[in-house]
N, C-alpha and C positions, 0 to 999 in steps of 0.2 A: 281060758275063760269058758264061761258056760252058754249053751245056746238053749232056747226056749221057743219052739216053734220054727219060725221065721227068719228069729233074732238073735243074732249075738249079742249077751250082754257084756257090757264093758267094764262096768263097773258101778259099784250099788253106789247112791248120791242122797236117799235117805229110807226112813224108816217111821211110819206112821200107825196108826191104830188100825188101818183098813188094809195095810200091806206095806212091801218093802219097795221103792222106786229104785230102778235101772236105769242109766243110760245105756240105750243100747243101737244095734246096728240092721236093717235089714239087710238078711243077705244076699238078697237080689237086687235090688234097689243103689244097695250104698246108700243110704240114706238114713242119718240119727235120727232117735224117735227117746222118749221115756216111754218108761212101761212101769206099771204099778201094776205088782204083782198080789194077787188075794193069799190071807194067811190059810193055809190047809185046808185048817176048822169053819171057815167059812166057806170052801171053796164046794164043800161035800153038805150044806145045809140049802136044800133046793129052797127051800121056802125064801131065804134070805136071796138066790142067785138069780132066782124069777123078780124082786121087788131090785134088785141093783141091777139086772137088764134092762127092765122101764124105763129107771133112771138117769140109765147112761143113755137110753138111746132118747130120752129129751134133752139132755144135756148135751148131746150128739148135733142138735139143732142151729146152739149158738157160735154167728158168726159176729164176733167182735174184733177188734184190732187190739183190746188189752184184756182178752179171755184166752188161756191158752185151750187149744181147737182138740177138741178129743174126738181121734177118727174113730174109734175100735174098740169091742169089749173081743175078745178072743181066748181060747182054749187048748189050752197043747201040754203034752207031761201031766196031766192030771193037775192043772194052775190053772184058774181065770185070773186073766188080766188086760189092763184098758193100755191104750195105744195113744200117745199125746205127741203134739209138738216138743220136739225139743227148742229151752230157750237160750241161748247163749251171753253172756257178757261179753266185754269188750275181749276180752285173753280166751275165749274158746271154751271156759268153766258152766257147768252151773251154778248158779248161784240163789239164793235169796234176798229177801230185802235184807232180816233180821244180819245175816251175814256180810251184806254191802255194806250198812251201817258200822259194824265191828270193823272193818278193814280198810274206812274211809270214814273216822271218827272226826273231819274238817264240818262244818254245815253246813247245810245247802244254803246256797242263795235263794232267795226269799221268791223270786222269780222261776228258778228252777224248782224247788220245790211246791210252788203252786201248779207249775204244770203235770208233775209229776201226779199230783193228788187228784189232779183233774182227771187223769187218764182211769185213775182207781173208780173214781167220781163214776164217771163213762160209763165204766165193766160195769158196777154195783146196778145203775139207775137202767142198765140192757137190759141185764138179768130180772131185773123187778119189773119191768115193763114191757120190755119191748121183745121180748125171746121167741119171734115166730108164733108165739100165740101159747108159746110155755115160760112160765114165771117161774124164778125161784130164789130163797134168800140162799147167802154164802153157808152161814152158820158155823164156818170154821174161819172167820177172820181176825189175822195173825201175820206180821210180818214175815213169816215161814211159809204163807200160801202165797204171799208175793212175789212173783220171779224177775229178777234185772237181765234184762237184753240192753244188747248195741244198738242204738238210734243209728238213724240216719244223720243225723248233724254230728256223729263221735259222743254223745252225751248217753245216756243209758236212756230206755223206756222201760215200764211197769207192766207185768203182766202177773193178772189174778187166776190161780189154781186152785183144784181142788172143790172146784164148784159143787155145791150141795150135796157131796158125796157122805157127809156125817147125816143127812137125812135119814139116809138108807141105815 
């Protein structure tokens, strides 16, 4: 595998308009992380890399319990790219909503998925409100910025990615 920086990457998990996501490894640390990597052509348009520094670093702000927490915009090999939690499902995978949905086609219980919706509810109504004194809408929401983590009770939690990053 390849390293970038810091990191080992492990292995690519998607691919979006802003860049390609890693999971990957610090390798000091031992410790997973995702990294969205910027495409080239973007990485070499200052004008663009000054207005997505801003960005990330208000987005850098938000602490929520269903926003995944972006530590880091970073630069190594001639790549910008942002530094996030990684989320895990139950089996140790990333995953999505869009994805969990395909691979668990049963429905939810009416119970379980109000909770579920709440926690989206939560991330949405931080973000638009409450974000340290920085607001902002998603503007990319989509089952595929939804990430399924392991709860505490063995049941999954929701967590919202990709925060206002289609702004920029």
């Amino acid at each position: 595998m390849q390293n970038l920086g810091d990191y080992k990457l492990l292995k690519q998990v998607g691919q979006g308009s802003l860049g390609t996501v890693y999971l990957a490894e610090h390798r000091f640390m031992k410790k997973q992380y995702v990294l969205k990597v910027l495409p080239q052509e973007l990485s070499h348009d200052k004008g663009f890399i000054q207005r997505f520094e801003e960005e990330v670093a208000s987005l850098a702000t938000f602490d929520h319990p269903h926003i995944v927490k972006l530590h880091n915009i970073s630069y190594a090999d001639g790549a910008y790219f942002l530094v996030m939690d990684c989320i895990v499902d139950e089996l140790g995978e990333t995953t999505n909503f869009s994805q969990y949905i395909m691979e668990h086609p049963e429905p939810f219980e009416e119970a379980e998925l109000v909770r579920l919706m709440k926690q989206i509810a939560s991330a949405l109504d931080y973000a638009h409100t409450k974000g340290k004194g920085v607001t902002a809408a998603h503007r990319g929401l989509k089952l595929n910025n939804i990430l399924v983590g392991k709860s505490q009770s063995g049941t999954i939690d929701l967590y919202l990615s990709d925060f206002g990053l289609s702004h920029v």
